[in-house]
C-alpha positions as CSV (number, residue, x, y, z in Angstrom):
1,X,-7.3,-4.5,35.0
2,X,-6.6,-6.1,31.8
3,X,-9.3,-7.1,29.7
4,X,-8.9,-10.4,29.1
5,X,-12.2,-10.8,27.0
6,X,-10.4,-8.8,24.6
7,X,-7.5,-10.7,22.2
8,X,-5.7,-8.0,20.6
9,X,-5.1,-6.3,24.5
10,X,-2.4,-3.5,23.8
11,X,-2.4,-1.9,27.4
12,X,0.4,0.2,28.6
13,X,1.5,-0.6,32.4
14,X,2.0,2.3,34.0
15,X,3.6,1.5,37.6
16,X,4.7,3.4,40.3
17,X,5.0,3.1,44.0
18,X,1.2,3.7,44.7
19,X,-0.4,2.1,41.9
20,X,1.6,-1.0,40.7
21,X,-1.0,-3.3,40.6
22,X,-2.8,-1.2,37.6
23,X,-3.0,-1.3,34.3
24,X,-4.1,1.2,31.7
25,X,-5.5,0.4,28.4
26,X,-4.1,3.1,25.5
27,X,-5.1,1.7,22.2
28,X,-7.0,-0.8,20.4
29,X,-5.7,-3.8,18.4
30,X,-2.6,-3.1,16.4
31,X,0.3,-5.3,14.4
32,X,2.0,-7.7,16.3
33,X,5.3,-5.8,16.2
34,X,3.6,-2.8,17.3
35,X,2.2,-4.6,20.4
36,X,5.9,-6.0,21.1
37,X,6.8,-2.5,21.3
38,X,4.1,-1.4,23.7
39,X,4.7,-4.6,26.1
40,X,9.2,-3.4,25.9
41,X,7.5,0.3,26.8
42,X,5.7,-0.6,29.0
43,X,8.5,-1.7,31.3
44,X,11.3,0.8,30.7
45,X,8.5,2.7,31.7
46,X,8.2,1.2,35.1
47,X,12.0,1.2,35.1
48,X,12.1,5.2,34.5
49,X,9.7,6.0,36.9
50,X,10.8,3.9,40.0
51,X,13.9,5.5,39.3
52,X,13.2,8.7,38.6
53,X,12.6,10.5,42.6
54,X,15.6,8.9,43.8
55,X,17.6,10.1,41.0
56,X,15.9,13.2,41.2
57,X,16.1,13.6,45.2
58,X,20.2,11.7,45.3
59,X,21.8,12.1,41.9
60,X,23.0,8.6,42.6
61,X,21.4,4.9,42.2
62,X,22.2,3.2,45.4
63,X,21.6,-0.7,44.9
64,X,18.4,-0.7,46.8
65,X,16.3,1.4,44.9
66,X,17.8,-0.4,41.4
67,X,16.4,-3.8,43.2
68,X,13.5,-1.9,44.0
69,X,12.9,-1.1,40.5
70,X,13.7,-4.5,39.2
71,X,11.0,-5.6,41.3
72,X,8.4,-3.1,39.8
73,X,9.4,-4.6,36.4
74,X,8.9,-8.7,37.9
75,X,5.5,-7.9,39.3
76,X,4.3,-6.3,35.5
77,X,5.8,-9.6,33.5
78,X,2.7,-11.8,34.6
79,X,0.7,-9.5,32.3
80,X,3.2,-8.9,30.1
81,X,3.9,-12.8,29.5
82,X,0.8,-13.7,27.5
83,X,0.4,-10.9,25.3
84,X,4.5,-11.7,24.3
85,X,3.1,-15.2,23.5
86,X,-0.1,-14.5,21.4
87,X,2.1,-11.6,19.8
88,X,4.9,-14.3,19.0
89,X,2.2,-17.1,17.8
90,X,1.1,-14.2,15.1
91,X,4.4,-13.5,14.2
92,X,4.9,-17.4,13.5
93,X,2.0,-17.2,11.9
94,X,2.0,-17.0,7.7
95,X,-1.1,-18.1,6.9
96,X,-3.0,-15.8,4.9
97,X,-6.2,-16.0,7.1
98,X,-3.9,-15.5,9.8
99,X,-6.1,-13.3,12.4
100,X,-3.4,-11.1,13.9
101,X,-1.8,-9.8,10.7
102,X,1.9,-8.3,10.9
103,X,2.9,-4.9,9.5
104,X,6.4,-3.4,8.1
105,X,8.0,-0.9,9.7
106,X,7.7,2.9,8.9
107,X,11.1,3.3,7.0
108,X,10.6,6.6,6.7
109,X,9.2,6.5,3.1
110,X,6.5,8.2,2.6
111,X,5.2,5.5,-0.2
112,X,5.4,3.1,2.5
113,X,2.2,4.9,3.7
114,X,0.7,5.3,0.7
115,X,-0.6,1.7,0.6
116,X,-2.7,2.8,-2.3
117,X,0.4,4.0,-4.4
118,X,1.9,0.6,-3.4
119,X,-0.7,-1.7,-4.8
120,X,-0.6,0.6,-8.0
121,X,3.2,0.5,-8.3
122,X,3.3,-3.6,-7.4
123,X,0.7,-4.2,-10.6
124,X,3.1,-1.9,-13.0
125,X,6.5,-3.4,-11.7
126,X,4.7,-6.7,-12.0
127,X,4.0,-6.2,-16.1
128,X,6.5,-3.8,-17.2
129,X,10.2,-5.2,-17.4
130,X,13.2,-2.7,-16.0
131,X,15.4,-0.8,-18.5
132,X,18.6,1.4,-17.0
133,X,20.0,4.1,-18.5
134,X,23.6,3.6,-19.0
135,X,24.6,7.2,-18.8
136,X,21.9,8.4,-15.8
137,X,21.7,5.1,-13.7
138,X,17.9,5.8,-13.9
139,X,15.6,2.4,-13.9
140,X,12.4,2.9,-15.3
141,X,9.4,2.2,-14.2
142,X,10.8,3.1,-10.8
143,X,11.6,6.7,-11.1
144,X,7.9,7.2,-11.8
145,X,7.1,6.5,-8.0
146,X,6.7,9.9,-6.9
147,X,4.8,11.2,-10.1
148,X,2.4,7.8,-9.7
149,X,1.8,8.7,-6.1
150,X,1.1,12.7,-6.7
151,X,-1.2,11.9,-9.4
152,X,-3.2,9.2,-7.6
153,X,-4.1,11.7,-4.7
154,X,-4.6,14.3,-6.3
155,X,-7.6,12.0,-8.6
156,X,-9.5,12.0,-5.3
157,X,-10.7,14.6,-2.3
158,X,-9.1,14.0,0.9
159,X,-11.5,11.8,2.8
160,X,-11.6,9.2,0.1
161,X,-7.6,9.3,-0.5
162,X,-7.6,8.4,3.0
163,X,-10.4,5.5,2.6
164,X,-9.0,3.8,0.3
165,X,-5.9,4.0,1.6
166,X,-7.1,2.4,4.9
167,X,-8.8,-0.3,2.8
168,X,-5.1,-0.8,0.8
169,X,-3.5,-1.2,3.9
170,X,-5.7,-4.1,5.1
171,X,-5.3,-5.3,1.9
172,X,-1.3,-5.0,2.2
173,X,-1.2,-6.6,5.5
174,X,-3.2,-9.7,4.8
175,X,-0.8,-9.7,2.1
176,X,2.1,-10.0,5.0
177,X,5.2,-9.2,2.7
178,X,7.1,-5.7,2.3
179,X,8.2,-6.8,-1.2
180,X,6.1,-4.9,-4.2
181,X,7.7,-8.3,-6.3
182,X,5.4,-10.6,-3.6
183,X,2.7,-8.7,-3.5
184,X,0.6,-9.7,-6.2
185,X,1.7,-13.3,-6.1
186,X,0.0,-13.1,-2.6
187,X,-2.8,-11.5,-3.2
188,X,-4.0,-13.6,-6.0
189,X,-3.6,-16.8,-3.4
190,X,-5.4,-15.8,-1.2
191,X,-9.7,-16.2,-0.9
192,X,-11.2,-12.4,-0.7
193,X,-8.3,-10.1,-1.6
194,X,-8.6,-10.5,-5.6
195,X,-12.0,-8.9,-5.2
196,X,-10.9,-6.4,-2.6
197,X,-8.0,-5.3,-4.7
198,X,-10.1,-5.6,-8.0
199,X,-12.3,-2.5,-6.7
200,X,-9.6,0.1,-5.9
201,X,-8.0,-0.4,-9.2
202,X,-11.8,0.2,-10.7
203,X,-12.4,3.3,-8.2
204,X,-9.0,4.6,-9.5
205,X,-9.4,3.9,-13.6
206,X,-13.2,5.6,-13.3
207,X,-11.5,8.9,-12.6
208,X,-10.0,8.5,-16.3
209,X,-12.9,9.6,-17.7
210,X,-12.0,12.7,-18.8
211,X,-9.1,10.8,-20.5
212,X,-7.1,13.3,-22.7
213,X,-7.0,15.3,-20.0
214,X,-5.8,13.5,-17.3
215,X,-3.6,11.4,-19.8
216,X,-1.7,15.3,-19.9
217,X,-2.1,15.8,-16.0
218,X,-0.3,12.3,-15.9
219,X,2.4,12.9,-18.6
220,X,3.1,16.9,-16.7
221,X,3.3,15.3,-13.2
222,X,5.7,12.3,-14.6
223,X,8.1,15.2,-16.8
224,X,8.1,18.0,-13.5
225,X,8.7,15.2,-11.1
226,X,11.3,13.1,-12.9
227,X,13.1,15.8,-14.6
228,X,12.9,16.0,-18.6
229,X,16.8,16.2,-18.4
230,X,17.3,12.7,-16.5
231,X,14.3,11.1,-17.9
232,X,12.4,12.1,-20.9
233,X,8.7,10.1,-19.6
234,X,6.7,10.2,-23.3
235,X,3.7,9.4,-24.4
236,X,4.9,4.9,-24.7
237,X,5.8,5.1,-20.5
238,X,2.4,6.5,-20.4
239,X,1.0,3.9,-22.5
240,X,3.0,1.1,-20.8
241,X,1.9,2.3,-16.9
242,X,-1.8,2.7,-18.0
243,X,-2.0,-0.9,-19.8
244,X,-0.3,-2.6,-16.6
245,X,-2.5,-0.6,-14.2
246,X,-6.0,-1.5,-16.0
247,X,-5.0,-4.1,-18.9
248,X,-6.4,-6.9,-16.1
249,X,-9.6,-5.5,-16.1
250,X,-10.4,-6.2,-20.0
251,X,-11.3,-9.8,-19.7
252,X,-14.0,-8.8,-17.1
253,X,-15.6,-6.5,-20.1
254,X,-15.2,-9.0,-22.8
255,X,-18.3,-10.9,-21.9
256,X,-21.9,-9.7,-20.9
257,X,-21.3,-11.8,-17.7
258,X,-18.3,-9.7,-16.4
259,X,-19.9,-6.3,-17.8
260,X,-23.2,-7.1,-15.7
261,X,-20.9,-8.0,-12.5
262,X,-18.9,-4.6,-12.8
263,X,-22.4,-2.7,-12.8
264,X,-23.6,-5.1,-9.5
265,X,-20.7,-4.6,-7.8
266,X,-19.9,-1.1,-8.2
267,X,-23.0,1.1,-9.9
268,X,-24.9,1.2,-13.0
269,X,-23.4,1.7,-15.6
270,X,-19.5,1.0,-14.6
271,X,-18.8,-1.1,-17.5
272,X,-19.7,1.6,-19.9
273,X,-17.6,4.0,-18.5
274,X,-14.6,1.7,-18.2
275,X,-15.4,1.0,-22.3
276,X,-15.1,4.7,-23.3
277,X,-11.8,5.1,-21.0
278,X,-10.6,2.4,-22.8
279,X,-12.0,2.8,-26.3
280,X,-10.2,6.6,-26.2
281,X,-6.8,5.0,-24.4
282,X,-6.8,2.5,-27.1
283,X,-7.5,5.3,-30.2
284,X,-4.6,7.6,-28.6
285,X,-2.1,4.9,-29.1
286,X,-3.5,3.3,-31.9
287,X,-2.6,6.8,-33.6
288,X,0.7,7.0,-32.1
289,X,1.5,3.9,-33.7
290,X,0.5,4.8,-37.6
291,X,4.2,5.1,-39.3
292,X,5.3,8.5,-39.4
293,X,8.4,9.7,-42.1
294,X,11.1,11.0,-40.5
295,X,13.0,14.4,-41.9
296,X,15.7,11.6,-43.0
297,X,12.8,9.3,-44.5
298,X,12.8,6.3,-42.2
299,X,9.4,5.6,-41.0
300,X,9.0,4.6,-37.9
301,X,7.8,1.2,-37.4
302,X,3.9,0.2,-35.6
303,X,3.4,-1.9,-32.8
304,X,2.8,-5.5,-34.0
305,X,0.3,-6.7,-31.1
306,X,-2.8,-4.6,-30.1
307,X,-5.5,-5.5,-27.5
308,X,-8.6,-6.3,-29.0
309,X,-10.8,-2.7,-29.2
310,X,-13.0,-2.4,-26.6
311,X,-15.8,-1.6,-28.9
312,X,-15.1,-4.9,-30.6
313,X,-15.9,-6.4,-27.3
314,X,-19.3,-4.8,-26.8
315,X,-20.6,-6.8,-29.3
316,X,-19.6,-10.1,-28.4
């Protein structure tokens, strides 16, 4: 019988002549449209297999058995009603504390899985402004989608790919929009997903630490996936991705406050770490930046703004 004790019920009615009266519980709770889909399955189900001896024994429908099976289907719809109705309230439903919490569709796109990859890519599309070639079409930053997304999984073993991921994805759907633009704007109004969010993007930046080296792991991924030819990715992209990705996390080191709230939250010593990734991130482009002469003599012109040095910040 349906277990009514239970809100999110996602039982699958399976019907026949013998046992119509039963239903059979599948899964546990799942997105609203999912649970629309199992309550439409549910009866095409019952419709297949009232259906299926006669078709089997006659190779013909007479209009008896059809009734027949249209009958199956009426006796199912009082259990089917209520779960349409609490599926249908949640789908109304926008609030972001909203209990049942609604899900986008599997496209077909892998990054569409890869909640963490989407979180990342939201922050960088967020910061970074688009620029098209006019000879390729190309619009960076999103032709560095599928380098972002190798690189991030292959920071981490497989189990905790796939945790964090999980916790993206409830992050994502609490979020309720399938637009990277929103994404952000939704998470920062909303009561416990700024904090939620705040540690993936630390879990993810503490795997810098060896940072020349991944800095070139990043820059190779970036060149072999978006192709030198279509898209020369140099060392500014990297700069620009890296700043968007982490750049939010400065103001919690700038003060001893935010420093001793990193270590609380996730380990001793976090805030040192994230000051060396960012003391050597901030050397590499500070040296990238020193005018260099040209073969034809023009020198090429430094960045006006810099970020304060993390060092610098230490000692406030």
């Amino acid at each position: 019988m349906m277990r009514k004790h239970d809100p999110y019920w996602t039982g699958t009615a399976t019907l026949g002549p013998a046992a119509a009266d039963e239903v059979t519980v599948e899964q546990p709770a799942r997105p609203s449209f999912m649970q629309h889909h199992a309550v439409a399955q549910a009866l095409l189900r019952t419709f297949q297999e009232a259906l299926g001896p006669q078709i089997a024994a006659k190779g013909v429908i007479a209009r008896e058995d059809f009734d027949r099976a249209c009958t199956l289907m009426t006796r199912n719809w009082p259990r089917a009603l209520p779960l349409f109705a609490r599926t249908c309230r949640a789908c109304r439903d926008s609030g972001p504390d909203a209990t049942a919490l609604q899900a986008p569709e599997d496209d077909g796109d892998d990054r569409r899985q890869d909640f963490v990859t989407r979180l990342m890519f939201a922050t960088v599309v967020r910061q970074v402004p688009e620029t098209q070639d006019p000879l390729t079409g190309i619009v960076f930053p999103r032709v560095i989608v599928p380098g972002l997304q190798a690189h991030l999984a292959a920071l981490f073993y497989e189990k905790e790919w796939e945790a964090m991921n999980a916790d993206a994805r409830a992050i994502v759907r609490q979020a309720r929009t399938d637009r990277d633009e929103e994404l952000w704007a939704r998470i920062t109004g909303h009561a416990t997903l700024p904090v939620l969010t705040h540690a993936l993007f630390v879990r993810v930046m503490l795997r810098f630490k060896q940072f020349q080296f991944q800095r070139q792991n990043f820059i190779r991924r970036m060149v072999d996936l978006t192709g030198p030819k279509s898209f020369p990715f140099a060392d500014e992209h990297f700069e620009q991705i890296f700043e968007a990705l982490f750049g939010h996390l400065r103001e919690e080191l700038r003060t001893e406050l935010g420093r001793a709230r990193l270590d609380v939250r996730y380990g001793d010593e976090t805030s040192g770490h994230l000051l060396r990734i960012f003391d050597a991130f901030d050397t590499v482009r500070a040296k990238r930046q020193i005018p260099v002469r040209g073969l034809g003599g023009a020198l090429r012109p430094p960045a006006t703004a810099q970020p304060m040095p993390m060092a610098a910040m230490r000692r406030r």
